[in-house]
C-alpha positions as CSV (number, residue, x, y, z in Angstrom):
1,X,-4.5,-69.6,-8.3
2,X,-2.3,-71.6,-10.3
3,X,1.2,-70.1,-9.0
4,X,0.0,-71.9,-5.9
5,X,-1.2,-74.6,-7.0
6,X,2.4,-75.1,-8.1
7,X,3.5,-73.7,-5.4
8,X,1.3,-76.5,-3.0
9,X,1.8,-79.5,-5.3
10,X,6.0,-79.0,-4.9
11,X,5.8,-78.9,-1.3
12,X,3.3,-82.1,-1.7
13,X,5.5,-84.0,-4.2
14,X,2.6,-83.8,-7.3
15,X,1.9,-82.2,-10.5
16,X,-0.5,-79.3,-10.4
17,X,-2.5,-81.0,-12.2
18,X,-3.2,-83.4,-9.6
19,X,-4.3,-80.9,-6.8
20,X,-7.9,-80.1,-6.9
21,X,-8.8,-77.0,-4.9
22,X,-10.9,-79.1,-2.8
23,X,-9.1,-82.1,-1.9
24,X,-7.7,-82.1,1.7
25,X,-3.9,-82.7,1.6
26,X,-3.6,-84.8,4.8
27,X,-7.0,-87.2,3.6
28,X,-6.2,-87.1,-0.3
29,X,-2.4,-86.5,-0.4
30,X,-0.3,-87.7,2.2
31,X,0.7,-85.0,4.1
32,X,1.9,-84.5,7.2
33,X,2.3,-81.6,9.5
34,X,6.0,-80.7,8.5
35,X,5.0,-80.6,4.6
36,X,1.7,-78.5,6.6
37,X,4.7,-76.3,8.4
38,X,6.8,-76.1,4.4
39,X,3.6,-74.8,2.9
40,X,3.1,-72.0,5.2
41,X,6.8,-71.0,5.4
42,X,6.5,-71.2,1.3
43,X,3.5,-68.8,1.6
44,X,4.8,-66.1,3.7
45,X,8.1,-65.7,1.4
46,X,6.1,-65.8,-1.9
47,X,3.6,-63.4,-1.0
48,X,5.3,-61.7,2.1
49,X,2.3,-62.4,4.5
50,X,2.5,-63.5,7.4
51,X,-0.1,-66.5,8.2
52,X,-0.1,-67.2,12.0
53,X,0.3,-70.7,12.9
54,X,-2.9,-70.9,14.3
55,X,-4.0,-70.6,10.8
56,X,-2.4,-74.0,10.1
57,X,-5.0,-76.7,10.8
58,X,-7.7,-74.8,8.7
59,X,-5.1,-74.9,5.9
60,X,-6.4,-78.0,4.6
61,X,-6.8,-78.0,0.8
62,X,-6.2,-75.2,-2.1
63,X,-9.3,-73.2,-1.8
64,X,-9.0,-72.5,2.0
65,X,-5.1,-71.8,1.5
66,X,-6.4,-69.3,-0.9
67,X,-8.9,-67.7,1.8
68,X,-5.9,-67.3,4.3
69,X,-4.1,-65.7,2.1
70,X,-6.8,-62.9,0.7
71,X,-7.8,-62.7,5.0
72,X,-3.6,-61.6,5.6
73,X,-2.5,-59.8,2.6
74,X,-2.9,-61.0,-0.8
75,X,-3.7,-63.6,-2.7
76,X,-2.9,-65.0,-6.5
């Protein structure tokens, strides 16, 4: 979990320290669909997964990022 929570707080311009596995990126942290888009493409080279894009809305804090990618191949 923490290799993406580093991972998730680069794309979102934070230290780790400042994700929580719960707090939703777009409410809590700014983002926008293209740093959305940079987390997934991040996540399928890391862990060689592929996440559909479907997938991307429900991608909304830590935890559930987690869940994707444990429900496509692997997780950290």
């Amino acid at each position: 979990m923490d290799d993406l929570r580093e991972l998730v707080a680069e794309v979102l311009e934070l230290e780790p320290e400042e994700l929580t596995d719960t707090g939703d990126f777009m409410e809590e942290y700014d983002a926008d669909s293209l740093r959305a888009i940079e987390i997934l493409a991040r996540l399928e080279k890391r862990y060689k997964v592929e996440i559909p894009q479907s997938e991307l809305p429900k991608l909304r804090n830590l935890t559930l990022v987690r869940d994707a990618l444990l429900r496509h191949g692997q997780g950290s």
